[in-house]
N, C-alpha and C positions, 0 to 999 in steps of 0.2 A: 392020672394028672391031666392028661389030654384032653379026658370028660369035663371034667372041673373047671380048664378055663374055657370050654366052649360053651358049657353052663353057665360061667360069669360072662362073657361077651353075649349071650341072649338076654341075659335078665339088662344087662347096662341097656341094648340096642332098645328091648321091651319100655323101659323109662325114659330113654330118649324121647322115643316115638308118642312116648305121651306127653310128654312135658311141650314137644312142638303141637301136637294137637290140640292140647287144653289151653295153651298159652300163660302157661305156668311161669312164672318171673322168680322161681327159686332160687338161682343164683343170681340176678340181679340187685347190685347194691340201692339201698331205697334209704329215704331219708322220712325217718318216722314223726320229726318234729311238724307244730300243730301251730299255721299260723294265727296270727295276730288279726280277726276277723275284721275287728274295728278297724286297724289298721287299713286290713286288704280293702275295705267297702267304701273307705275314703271319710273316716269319722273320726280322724285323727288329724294332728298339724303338727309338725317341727317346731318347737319353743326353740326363742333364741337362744335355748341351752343346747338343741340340737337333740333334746327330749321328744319323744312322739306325747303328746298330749290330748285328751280328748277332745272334740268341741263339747262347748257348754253353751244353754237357754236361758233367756231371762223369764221366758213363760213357763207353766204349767206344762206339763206335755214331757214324750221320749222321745229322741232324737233317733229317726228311721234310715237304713242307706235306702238310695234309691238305685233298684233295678231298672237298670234302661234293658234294649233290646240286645242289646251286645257288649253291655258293661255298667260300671256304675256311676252315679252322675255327680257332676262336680257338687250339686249342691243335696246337702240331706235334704229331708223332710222331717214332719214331726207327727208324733201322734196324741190326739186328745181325747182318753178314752175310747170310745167307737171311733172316732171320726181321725180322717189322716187329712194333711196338709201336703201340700207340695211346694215349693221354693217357686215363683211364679218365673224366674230365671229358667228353671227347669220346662217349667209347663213351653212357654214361648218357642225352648229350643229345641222340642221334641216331641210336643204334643200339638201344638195349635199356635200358629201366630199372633194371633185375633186378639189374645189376653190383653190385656191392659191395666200397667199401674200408676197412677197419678198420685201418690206422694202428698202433696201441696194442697192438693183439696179432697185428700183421705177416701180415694176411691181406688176400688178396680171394676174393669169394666168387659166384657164381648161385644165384639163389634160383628154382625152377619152382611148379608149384603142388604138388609133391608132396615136393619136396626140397630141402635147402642143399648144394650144394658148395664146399665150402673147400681152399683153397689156401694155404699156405704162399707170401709176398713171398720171390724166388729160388728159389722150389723149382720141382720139375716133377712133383708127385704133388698127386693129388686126393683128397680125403677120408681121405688117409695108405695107399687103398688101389691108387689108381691110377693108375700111372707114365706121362708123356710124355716122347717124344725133343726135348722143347724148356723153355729156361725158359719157365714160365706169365709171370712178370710181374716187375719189379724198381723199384726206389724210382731215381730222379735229384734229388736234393735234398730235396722236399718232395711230388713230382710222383709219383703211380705210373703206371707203362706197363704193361698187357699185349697181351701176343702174341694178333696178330688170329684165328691157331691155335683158339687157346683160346675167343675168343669166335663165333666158327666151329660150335664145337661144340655148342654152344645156341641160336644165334638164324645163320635164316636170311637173307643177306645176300653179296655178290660185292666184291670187292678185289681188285684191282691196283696190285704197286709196281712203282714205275716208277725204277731206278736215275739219279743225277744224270749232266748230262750237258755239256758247257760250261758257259754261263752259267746254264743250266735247273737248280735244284736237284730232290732226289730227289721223289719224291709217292708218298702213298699213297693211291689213288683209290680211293672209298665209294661202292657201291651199297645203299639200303635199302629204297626204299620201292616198295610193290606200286600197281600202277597203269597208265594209258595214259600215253605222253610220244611224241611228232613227233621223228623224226627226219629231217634233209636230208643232202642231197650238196651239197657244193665246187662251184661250175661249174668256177673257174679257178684257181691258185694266187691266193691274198688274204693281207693283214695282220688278225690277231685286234688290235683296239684295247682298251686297259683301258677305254673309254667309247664310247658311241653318236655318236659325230664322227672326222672325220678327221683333225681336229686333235688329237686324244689320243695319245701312247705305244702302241709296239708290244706288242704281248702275243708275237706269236709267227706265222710264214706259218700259212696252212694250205694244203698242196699239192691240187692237182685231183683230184675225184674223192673227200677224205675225208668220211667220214660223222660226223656233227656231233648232238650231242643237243641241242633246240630248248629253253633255259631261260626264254626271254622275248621276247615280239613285242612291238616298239614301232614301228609308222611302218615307217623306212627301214631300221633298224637290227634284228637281230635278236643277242639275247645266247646264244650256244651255250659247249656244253662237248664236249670231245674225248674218247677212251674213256682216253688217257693222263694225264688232267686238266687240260690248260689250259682256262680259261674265259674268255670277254670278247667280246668284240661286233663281225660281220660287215654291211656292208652287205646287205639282204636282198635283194634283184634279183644275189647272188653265191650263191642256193642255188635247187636245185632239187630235184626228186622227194620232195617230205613224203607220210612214209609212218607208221602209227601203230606205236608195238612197246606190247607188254602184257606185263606185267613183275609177276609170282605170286609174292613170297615167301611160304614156308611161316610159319603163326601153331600156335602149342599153345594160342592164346583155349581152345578149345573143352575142352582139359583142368583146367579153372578151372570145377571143380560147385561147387552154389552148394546149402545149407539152406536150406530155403524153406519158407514155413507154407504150407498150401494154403485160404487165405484172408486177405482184407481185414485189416491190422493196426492193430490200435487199443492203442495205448502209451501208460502212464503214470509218467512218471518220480516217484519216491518219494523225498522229502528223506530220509535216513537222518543224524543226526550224531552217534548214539552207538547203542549196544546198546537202554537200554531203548527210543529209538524204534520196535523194530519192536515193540512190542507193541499199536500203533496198525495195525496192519494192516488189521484187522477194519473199524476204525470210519472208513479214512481210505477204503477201499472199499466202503463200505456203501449207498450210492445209488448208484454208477456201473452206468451200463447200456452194456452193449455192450464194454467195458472186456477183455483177450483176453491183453495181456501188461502187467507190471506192471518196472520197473527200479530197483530197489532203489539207494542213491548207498553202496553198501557198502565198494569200495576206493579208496584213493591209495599214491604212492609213498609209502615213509616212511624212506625213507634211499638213498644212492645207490648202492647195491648189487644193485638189483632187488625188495624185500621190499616188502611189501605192509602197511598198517595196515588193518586188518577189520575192518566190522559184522556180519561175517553172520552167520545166521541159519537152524539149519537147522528149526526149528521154523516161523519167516516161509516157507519154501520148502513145507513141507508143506501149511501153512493154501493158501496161495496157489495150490499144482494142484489141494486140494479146492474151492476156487471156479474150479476151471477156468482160471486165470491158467497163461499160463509168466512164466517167472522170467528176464527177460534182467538182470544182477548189472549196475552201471554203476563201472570202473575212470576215474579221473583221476588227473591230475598236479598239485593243486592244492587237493587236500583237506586238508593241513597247513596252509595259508593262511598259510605264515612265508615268508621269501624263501630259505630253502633249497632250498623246492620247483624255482624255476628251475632250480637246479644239480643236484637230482637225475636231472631228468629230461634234461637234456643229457648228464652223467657215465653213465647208467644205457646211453640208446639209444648211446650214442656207442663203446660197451665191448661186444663180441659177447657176453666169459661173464657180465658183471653182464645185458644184456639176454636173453641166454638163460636167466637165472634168474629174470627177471619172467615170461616166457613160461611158464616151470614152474611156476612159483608162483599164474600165472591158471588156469593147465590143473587143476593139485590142488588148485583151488577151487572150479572145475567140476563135478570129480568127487566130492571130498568133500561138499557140499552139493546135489549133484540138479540143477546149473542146468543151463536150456534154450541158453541162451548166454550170452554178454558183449556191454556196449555199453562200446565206448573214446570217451572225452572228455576227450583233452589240445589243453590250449589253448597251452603254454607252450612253440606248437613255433614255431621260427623260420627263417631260409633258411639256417642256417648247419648244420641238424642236419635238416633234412627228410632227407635221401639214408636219413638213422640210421632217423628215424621210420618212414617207409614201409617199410625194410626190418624193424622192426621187426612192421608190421603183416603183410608176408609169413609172417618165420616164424611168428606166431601163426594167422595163417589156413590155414597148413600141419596143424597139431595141432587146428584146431575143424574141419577139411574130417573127419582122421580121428576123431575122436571124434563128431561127424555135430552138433556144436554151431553154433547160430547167431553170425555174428560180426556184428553193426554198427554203424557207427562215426558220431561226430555231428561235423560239419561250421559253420562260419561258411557263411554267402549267399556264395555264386560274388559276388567282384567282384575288383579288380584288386588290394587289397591281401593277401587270402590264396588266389589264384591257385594259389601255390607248395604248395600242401595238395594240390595234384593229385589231383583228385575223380577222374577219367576212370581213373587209374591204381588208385584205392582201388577204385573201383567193380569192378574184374578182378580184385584177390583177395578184398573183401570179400563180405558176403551180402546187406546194405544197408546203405544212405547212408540218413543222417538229416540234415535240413537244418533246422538251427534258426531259423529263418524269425521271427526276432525281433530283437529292440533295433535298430530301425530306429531311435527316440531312447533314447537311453541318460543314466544317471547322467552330469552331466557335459556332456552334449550342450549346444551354444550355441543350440540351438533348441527351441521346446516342439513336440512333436507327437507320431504315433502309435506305440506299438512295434511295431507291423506292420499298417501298413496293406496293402489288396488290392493296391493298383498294387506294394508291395513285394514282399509273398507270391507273385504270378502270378511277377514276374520270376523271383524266386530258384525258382520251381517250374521255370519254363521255362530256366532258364540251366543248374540243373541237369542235366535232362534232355538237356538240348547234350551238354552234358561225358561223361555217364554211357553215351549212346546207349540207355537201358534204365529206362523209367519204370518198370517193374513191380519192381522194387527201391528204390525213389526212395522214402522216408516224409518227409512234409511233418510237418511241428515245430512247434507254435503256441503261444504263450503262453496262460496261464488266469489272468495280472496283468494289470497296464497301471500307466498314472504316473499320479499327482495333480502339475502341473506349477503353481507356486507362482512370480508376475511379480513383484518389487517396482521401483516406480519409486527410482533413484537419484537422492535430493535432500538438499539440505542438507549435502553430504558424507559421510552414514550410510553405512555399511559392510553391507550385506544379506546373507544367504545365497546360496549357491551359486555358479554364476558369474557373472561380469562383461561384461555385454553394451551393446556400444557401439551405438548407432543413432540417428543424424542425424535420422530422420524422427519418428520419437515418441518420441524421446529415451532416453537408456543405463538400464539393468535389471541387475536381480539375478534370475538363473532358477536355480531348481532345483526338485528333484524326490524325490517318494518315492515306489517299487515297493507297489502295496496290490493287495489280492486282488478278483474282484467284489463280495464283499459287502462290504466296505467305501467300495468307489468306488459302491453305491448308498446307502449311508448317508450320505456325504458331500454328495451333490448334493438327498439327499433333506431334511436336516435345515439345508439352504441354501434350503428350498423353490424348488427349480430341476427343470423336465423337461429330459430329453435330445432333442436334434434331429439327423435324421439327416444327417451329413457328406459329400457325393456325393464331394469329390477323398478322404477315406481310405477311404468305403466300410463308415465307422462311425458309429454313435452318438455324440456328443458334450456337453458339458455346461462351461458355464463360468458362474463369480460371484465376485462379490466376495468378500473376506475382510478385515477390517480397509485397508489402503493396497494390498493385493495382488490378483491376479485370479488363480484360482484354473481351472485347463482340466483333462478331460482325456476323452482318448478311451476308450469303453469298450470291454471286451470282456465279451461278452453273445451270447446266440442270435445275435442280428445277425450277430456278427462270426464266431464259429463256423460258424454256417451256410455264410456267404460261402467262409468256408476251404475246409468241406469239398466243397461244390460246385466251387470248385476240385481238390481230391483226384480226382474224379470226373472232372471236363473229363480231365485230363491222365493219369486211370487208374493213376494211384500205387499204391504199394504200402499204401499207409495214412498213419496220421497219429500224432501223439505230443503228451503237452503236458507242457509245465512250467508251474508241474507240481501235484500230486493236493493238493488240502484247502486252492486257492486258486479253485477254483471253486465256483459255487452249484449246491446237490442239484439244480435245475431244469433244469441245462447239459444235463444225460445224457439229458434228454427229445428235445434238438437231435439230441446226438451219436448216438445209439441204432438209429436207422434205415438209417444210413448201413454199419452193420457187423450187423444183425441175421441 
C-alpha cells in the first residue's frame, strides 16, 4: 500500500513539474468564444437600435480596417481591386501632416518644403503635368480616400493589404515610425485574446513559430501585433527569442532651410492703426537700446477673398534700416475688429485660390516695400480649419524660403487648449516661433494676478522647446503692460464693475481690470503713496491700496520683471525675445534690456 501512494505522489510531482515547465493552462478556465472581428477592427457603429451595424460605401470598393502601429484607426479604408485607399483623416494623423484636402475646389494636394502638388479628386495626374496608372484619390460621401500609391510617393512608410478572408475582414496594415520595437516567436500555436485574460474573446490562433511585434508588456500578458495586422494579447510565458529590429524611415526634415539672423533677436512689435501712425517711428524708437527688429501691425484680412487692408509704409521701412532695424511687417486675422473677421478667415484658408491670393498678396508686400520678413498673428483659428491654416503657413513658407525672407509666426503658451496649433509642425516649416508668454490674467479673468509671472514664462519657455526640439528659433514674448486689478466688495445688492465672483470665505466681489503701461502703473501706486514689495510666488514687484470701498493690486512689470525674463532667454538660449509692445514701456527699460543683445 505504502509502494502505491509513493508511486502515485511521483507520478502527480512528475506532471506537475511539467505542466510548470511547458506552461501548460490545463486547468485554466478559457473562454473559447470567437470575437466579432468587424466589430473588434472598428467596422461597425451602434444604430440607434443599439444594434452593432456595419459601415456601408457608396463606391465600388471593400471596406478595409486600418492597422495603425498600436491599434486600429478610427477611420477604415477601402479597397479597389489592387489598389487601397486610405481615409486622408487617417493619413494626416499618422502618416504625414503635409496631406491636403480642399473640398471646394476638388483637390488634394502635398505640400514639401519646396513645393505644392495638386491633384485633381478622381483624377490620376499631378500638377496637370504628371500622369499615374492609378486613380490618386476619390470622394465616398463626405469622406476623401487616397491611394496609399500616391502617398508612397512623398513620405517614406511600408503597407500591406491583406485581402478578407472568412470571418477576418480585409486590413490595410501601416508601418510609420522610425525607431527600435521587440520582436518574439510563437513557442506554440495560442489564442490572440481582445484583452490581458483568458476570459476575454478570441482575436485570432497564432500558429507555432510566428513572429509577433511586441506592442505592450504588462505582467503575464504581453499585447503584440502580427505582420498581417491582427493585434490583441498573448500570455507571455507563450513567447520566446526577443530580439530588437530598428526600423529607418527616410525624413526630407533636413530640406526645410530655415532664415536666420546671425544674432540674439530683440523684437518690438509696433501698434500701427492707421497710416498717419507711422510717422511716430522716430519717436516711438528713440530710447530703445539694443532694439534689432521692429514689427509694424501693418496687415489684416479685409474680405474673404485673400486681400489685405494696409498700413505700410514704405518711407517707415527706409527710416527703419537707417537705424539698423529690420522690418518684420505683422499680418492678422483680426484687425477689422467686426465679426466678419471670423468668416474671413475660415472662407479665405479653407479655398486653396482665395488662400493662394493671400499668399500673393503677403509675398508683393514683401517685395514692394523692402521687408526683411513677415510675422503671422491669427488667432481666429480653430480645430475645425487648422489642417487649412497650417497648410496655409506651408505654402507661404514655400515663397519666403525662395525670396530668402524671414517667416515667424506668434503662438498662444503650449497648454491643452491650443495644442491643436501644432507648434512641433510650425516649427518645420517656419523660421521662428514667437511665444507670447503673456495674459496669464486677462480682461475677464475671475482672478486678479500676474500677466506673466516667472513660474508662467519658464513653463511656456520649456514646454515650447519640447514641442519645437529647437530652442535657437524659440523667441520668448513678454509684455511691457500689466493690469491695475480693481476688488469691489458686493454689498447691499450694488451691481459693481466687471465680474461677479462668488467666495464663501471673504465673501463675493466684483473684479476687474485695466491693461496700463509702466508708467502709469508707477503713477498709480505712487500718488496712493504705496511702495512696491517684491512677490516671491510671481517673481514680481507688487503693490496694492485702497481706493474708495475697492482694493486696488497689481503686479509690475519693471527691470524686475524684464530682467527675470531675459535671464530666462539666456538659461534656455533662445532665439531672443519680443515685447508687446513699443511706447508701453519706460525709456529706463532699455538700460535692463541692452546688455543682453549688445
Amino acid at each position: 500500500m505504502r509502494k502505491t501512494i509513493n508511486k502515485l505522489f511521483l507520478i502527480i510531482t512528475v506532471i506537475s513539474a511539467l505542466l510548470l515547465t511547458t506552461g501548460c493552462d490545463l486547468f485554466i478556465k478559457t473562454n473559447k468564444g470567437q470575437v466579432d472581428q468587424k466589430w473588434y477592427m472598428g467596422l461597425t457603429y451602434e444604430d440607434d437600435n443599439g444594434n452593432d451595424t456595419d459601415y456601408t460605401i457608396k463606391t465600388d470598393g471593400t471596406i478595409a480596417a486600418v492597422a495603425l502601429e498600436d491599434g486600429y484607426g478610427d477611420e477604415f479604408g477601402i479597397i479597389k481591386g489592387e489598389e487601397a485607399y486610405l481615409n486622408i483623416n487617417t493619413i494626416i494623423k499618422n502618416i504625414d501632416k503635409r496631406f491636403y484636402v480642399d473640398a471646394t475646389n476638388n483637390l488634394v494636394m502635398f505640400t514639401d518644403a519646396t513645393k505644392t502638388y495638386k491633384t485633381k479628386i478622381g483624377g490620376k495626374t499631378i500638377n496637370e503635368t504628371e500622369n499615374t496608372d492609378y486613380v490618386i484619390s476619390f470622394m465616398d460621401g463626405k469622406n476623401c480616400y487616397v491611394n496609399v500609391k500616391f502617398v508612397k510617393k512623398y513620405v517614406d512608410f511600408d503597407y500591406k493589404v491583406v485581402k478578407a478572408e472568412g470571418k477576418s475582414p480585409a486590413r490595410i496594415v501601416l508601418k510609420y515610425t522610425s525607431g527600435e520595437k521587440n520582436q518574439m516567436t510563437v513557442k506554440s500555436n495560442i489564442e490572440m485574446r481582445t484583452k490581458a485574460d483568458y476570459q476575454n474573446l478570441i482575436v485570432t490562433t497564432l500558429k507555432k513559430n510566428t513572429k509577433v511585434t511586441v506592442l505592450e508588456e504588462s505582467g503575464d500578458w504581453t499585447k503584440v501585433g502580427t505582420d498581417d495586422g491582427f493585434m490583441g494579447y498573448v500570455p507571455a510565458k507563450k513567447l520566446k527569442d526577443k530580439e530588437t529590429k530598428k526600423t529607418d524611415f527616410k525624413s526630407d526634415a533636413d530640406t526645410y532651410t530655415h532664415v536666420l539672423m546671425d544674432k540674439k533677436i530683440s523684437l518690438g512689435w509696433n501698434a500701427i492703426t492707421n497710416l498717419t501712425a507711422n510717422g511716430n517711428l522716430e519717436t516711438i524708437i528713440e530710447h530703445t537700446k539694443g532694439l534689432n527688429v521692429i514689427s509694424p501691425t501693418w496687415y489684416s484680412l479685409s474680405d474673404n477673398k485673400g486681400n489685405l487692408r494696409s498700413y505700410a509704409s514704405a518711407t517707415y521701412v527706409e527710416k527703419a534700416h537707417s537705424k539698423g532695424l529690420k522690418v518684420w511687417a505683422l499680418v492678422n486675422d483680426f484687425g477689422t475688429q467686426d465679426k466678419a473677421s471670423k468668416e474671413y478667415t475660415k472662407k479665405v484658408l479653407t479655398d486653396t485660390t482665395k488662400r493662394e491670393n493671400l499668399v500673393d498678396n503677403i509675398m508683393t508686400n514683401i517685395k514692394d516695400y523692402n521687408l526683411d520678413g513677415i510675422n503671422i498673428d491669427f488667432e481666429f483659428i480653430n480645430k475645425d480649419i487648422i489642417n487649412s491654416y497650417l497648410q496655409f503657413l506651408r505654402e507661404l513658407s514655400i515663397e519666403c524660403r525662395k525670396a530668402g525672407k524671414v517667416l515667424s509666426i506668434d503662438n498662444y503658451v503650449p497648454s491643452s487648449g491650443s495644442e491643436y496649433y501644432d507648434i512641433a509642425h510650425q516649427s518645420l516649416i517656419a523660421d521662428y516661433i514667437i511665444i507670447m508668454s503673456y495674459d496669464e490674467h486677462y480682461a475677464g479673468s475671475k482672478e486678479a494676478g500676474s500677466v506673466s509671472s516667472m513660474t508662467f514664462t519658464e513653463k511656456a519657455v520649456s514646454d515650447a522647446i519640447a514641442l519645437t526640439g529647437d530652442a535657437s528659433r524659440v523667441i520668448n514674448g513678454m509684455p511691457f503692460y500689466t493690469r491695475a486689478w480693481i476688488t469691489t466688495p458686493a454689498t447691499d445688492g450694488k451691481k459693481g464693475e466687471g465680474v461677479y465672483v462668488e467666495d464663501a470665505t471673504n465673501g463675493n466681489y466684483y473684479l476687474s481690470s485695466q491693461a496700463i503701461t509702466m508708467d502709469k502703473a508707477k503713477e498709480l501706486y505712487t500718488n496712493a503713496k504705496v511702495k512696491p514689495t517684491f512677490d516671491e510666488t510671481t517673481g514680481q514687484n507688487f503693490v496694492s491700496y485702497e481706493k474708495g470701498d475697492s482694493t486696488v493690486s497689481i503686479w509690475l512689470e519693471d527691470a524686475t520683471s524684464v530682467k527675470s525674463r531675459l535671464d530666462i532667454m539666456e538659461k534656455y538660449k533662445l532665439a531672443g525675445a519680443a515685447y508687446w509692445r513699443l511706447g508701453q514701456e519706460t525709456d529706463s527699460i532699455w538700460d535692463t534690456i541692452y546688455p543682453y543683445f549688445k
